[in-house]
Backbone as a chain_set.jsonl record, in Angstrom:
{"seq": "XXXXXXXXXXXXXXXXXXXXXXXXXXXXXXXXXXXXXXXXXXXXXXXXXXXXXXXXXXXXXXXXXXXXXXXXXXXXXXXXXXXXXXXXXX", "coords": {"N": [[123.688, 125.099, 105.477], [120.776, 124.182, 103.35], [120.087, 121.595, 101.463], [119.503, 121.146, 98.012], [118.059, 118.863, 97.512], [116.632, 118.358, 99.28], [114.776, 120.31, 99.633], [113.134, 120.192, 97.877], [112.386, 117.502, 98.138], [110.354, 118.604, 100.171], [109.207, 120.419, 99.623], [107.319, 119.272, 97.54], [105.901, 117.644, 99.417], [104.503, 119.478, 101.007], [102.995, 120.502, 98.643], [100.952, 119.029, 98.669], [99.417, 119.645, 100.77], [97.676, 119.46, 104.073], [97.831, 116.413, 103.85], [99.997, 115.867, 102.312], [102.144, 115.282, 104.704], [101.236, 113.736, 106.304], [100.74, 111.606, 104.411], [103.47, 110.846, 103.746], [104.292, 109.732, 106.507], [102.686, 107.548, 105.847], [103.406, 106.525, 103.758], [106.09, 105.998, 104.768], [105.996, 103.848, 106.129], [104.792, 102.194, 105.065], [106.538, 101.532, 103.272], [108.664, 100.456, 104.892], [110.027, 97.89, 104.502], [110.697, 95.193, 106.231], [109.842, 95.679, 108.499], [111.406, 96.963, 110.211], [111.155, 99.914, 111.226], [113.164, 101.149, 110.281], [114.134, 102.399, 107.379], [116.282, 101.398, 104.714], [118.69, 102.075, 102.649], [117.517, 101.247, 99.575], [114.759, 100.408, 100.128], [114.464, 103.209, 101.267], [114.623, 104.513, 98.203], [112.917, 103.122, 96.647], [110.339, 103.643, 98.236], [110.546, 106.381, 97.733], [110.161, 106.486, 94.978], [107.576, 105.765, 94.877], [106.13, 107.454, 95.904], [106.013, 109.479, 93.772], [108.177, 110.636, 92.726], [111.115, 112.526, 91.694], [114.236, 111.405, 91.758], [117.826, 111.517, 90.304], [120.75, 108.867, 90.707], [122.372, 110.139, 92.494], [121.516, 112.466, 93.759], [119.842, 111.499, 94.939], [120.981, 109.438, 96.621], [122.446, 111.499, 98.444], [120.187, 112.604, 99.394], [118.941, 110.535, 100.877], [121.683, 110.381, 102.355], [121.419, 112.996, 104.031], [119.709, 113.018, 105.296], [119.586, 110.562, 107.272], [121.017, 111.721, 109.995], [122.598, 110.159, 112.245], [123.811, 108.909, 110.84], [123.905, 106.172, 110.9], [123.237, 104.406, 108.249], [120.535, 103.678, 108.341], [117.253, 105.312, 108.085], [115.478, 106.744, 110.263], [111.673, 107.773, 111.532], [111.545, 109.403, 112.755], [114.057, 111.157, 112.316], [113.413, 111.715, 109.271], [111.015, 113.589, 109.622], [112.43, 115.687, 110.881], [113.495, 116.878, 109.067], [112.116, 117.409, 107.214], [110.962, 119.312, 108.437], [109.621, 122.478, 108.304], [111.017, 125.448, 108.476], [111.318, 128.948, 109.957], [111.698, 131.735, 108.71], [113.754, 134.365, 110.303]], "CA": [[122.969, 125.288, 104.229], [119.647, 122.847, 103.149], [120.277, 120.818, 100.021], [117.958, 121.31, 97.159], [117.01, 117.932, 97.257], [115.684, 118.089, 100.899], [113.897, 121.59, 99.44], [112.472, 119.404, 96.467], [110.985, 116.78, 99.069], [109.88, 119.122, 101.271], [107.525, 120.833, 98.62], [105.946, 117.62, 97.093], [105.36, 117.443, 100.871], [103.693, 120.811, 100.877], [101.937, 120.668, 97.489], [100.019, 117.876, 98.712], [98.744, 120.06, 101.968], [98.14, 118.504, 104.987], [98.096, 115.184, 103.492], [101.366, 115.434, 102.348], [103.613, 115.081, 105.858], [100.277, 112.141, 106.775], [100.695, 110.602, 103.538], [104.53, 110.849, 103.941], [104.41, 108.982, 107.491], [102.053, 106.656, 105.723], [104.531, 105.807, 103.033], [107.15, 105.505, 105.342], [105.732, 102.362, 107.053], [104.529, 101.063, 103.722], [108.64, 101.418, 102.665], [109.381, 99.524, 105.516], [109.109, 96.359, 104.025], [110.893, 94.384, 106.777], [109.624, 96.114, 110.03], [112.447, 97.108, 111.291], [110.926, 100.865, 111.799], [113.627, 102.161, 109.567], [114.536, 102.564, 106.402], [117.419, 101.311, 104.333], [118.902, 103.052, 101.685], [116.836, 100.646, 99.17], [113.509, 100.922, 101.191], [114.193, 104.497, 100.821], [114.685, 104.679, 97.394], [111.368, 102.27, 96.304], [109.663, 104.579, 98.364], [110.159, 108.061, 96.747], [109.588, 106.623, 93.717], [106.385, 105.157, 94.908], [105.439, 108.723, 96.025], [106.047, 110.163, 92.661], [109.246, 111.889, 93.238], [111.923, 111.058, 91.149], [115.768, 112.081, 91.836], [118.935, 110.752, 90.355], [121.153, 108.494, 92.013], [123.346, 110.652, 93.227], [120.891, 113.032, 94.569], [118.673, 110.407, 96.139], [122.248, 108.843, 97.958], [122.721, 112.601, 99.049], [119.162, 112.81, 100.091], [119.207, 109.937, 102.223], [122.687, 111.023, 103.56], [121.455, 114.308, 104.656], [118.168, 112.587, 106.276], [120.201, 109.944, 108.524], [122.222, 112.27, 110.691], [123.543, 109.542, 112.831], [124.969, 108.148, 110.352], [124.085, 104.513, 111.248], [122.973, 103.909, 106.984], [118.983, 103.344, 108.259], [116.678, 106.424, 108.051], [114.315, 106.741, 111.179], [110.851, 108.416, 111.286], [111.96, 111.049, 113.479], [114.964, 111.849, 111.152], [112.742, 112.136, 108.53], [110.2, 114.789, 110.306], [112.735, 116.814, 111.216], [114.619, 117.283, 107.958], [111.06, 118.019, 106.333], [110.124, 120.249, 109.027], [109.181, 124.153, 107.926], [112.046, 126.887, 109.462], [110.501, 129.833, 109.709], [113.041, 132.562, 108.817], [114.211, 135.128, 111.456]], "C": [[122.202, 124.005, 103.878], [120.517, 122.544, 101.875], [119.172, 121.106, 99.463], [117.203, 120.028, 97.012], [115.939, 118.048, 98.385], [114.403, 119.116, 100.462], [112.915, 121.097, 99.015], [111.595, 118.462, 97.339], [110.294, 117.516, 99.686], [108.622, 120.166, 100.624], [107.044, 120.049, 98.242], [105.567, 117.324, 97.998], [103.984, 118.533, 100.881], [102.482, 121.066, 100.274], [100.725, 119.735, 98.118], [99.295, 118.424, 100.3], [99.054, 119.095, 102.995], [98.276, 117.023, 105.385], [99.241, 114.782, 103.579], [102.32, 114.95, 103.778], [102.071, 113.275, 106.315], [100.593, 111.039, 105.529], [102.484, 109.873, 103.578], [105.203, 109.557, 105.236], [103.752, 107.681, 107.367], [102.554, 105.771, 105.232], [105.937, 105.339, 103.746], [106.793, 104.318, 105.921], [105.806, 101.586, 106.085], [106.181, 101.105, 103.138], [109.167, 100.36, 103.363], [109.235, 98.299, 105.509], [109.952, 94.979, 105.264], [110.903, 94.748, 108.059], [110.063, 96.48, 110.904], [112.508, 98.89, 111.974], [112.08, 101.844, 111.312], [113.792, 101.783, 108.558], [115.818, 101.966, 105.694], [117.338, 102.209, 102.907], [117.494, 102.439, 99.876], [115.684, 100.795, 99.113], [113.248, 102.413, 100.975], [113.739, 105.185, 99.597], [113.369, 104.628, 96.808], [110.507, 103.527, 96.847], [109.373, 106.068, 97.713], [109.693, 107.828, 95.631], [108.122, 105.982, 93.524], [105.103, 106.751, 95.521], [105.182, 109.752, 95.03], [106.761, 111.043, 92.176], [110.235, 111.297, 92.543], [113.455, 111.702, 90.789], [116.674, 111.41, 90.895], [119.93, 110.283, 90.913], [122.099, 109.168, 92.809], [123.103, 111.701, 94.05], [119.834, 112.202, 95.284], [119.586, 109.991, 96.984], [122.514, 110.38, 98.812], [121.582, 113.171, 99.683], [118.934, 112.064, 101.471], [120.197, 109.781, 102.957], [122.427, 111.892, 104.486], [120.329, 114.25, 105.811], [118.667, 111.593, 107.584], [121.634, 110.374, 108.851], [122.581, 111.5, 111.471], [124.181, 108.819, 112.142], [124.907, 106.657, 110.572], [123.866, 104.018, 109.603], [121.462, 102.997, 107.117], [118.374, 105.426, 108.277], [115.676, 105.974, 109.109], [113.486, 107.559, 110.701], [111.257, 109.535, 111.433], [112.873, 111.874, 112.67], [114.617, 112.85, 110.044], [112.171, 113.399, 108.597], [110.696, 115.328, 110.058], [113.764, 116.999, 110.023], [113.35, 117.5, 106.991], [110.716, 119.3, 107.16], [110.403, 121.761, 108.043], [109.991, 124.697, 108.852], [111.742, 127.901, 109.109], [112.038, 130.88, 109.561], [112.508, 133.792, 109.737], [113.978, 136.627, 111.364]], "O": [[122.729, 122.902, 104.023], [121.455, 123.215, 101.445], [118.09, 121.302, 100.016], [116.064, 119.948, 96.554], [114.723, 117.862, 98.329], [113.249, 118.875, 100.816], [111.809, 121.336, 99.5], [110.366, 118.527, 97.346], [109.202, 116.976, 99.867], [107.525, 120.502, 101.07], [105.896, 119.97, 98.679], [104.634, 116.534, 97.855], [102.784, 118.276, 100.775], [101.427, 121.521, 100.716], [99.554, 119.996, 97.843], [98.665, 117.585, 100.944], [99.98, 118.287, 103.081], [98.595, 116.487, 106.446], [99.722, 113.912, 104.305], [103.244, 114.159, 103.584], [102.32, 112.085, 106.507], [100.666, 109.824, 105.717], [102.706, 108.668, 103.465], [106.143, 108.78, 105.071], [103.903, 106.784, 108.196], [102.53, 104.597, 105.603], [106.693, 104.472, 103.307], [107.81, 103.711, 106.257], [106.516, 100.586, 105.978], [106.558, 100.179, 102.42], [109.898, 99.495, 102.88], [108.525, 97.629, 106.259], [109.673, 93.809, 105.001], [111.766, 94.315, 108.822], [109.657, 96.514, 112.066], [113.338, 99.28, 112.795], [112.137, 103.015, 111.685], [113.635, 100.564, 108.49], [116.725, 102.176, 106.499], [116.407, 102.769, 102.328], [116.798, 103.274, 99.297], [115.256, 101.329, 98.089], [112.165, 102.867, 100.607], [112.888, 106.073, 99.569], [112.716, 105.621, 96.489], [110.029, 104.336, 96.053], [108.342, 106.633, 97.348], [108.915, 108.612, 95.088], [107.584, 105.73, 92.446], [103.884, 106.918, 95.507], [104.407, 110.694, 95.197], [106.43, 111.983, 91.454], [110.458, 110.087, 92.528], [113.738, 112.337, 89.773], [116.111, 110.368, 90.56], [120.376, 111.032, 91.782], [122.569, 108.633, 93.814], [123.909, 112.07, 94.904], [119.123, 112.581, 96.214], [119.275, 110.058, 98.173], [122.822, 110.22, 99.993], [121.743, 114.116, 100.456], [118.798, 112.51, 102.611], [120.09, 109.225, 104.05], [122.936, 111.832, 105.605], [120.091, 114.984, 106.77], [118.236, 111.786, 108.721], [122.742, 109.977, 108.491], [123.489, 112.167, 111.966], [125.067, 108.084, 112.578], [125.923, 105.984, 110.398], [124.448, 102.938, 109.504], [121.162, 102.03, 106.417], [119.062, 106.432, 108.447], [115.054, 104.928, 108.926], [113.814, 108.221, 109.717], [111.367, 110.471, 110.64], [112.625, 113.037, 112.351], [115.014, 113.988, 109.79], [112.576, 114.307, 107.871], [110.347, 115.988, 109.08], [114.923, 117.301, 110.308], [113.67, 117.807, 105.843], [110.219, 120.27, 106.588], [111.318, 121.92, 107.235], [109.759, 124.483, 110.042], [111.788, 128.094, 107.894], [113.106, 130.746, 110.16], [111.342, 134.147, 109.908], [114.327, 137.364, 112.286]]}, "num_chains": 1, "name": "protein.A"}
């Protein structure tokens, strides 16, 4: 089962057409303020709210739980993608 937050990014993704997932990959670099090509929970945070998105903390810590499935406590690009991607239902 998705989380509603992931739902919630994944339309402000949407709304914004095909900008949104370019502008998304755009902001993710600009997040990465120390180059390390991922994310920290921090980094993460700054960012959504620099996209205009604006959770509370306990759904933003459960957002970027649900986004870094290995579990290391960085968020990769790829992570990202694929926890925005579109599932087409069956």
């Amino acid at each position: 089962m998705e989380s509603k937050t992931i739902k919630h990014l994944r339309e402000a993704c949407l709304k914004r057409g095909a900008a949104g997932i370019k502008g998304m990959g755009r902001l993710f670099r600009l997040m990465d303020d120390n180059g390390s090509r991922s994310l920290s929970f921090e980094e993460f945070k700054n960012g959504i709210y620099d996209y205009g998105l604006t959770f509370d903390d306990e759904s933003l810590k459960e957002l970027f739980n649900s986004i870094d499935v290995n579990g290391d406590g960085t968020i990769l690009f790829n992570e990202l993608l694929v926890k925005l991607r579109v599932r087409l239902l069956k």
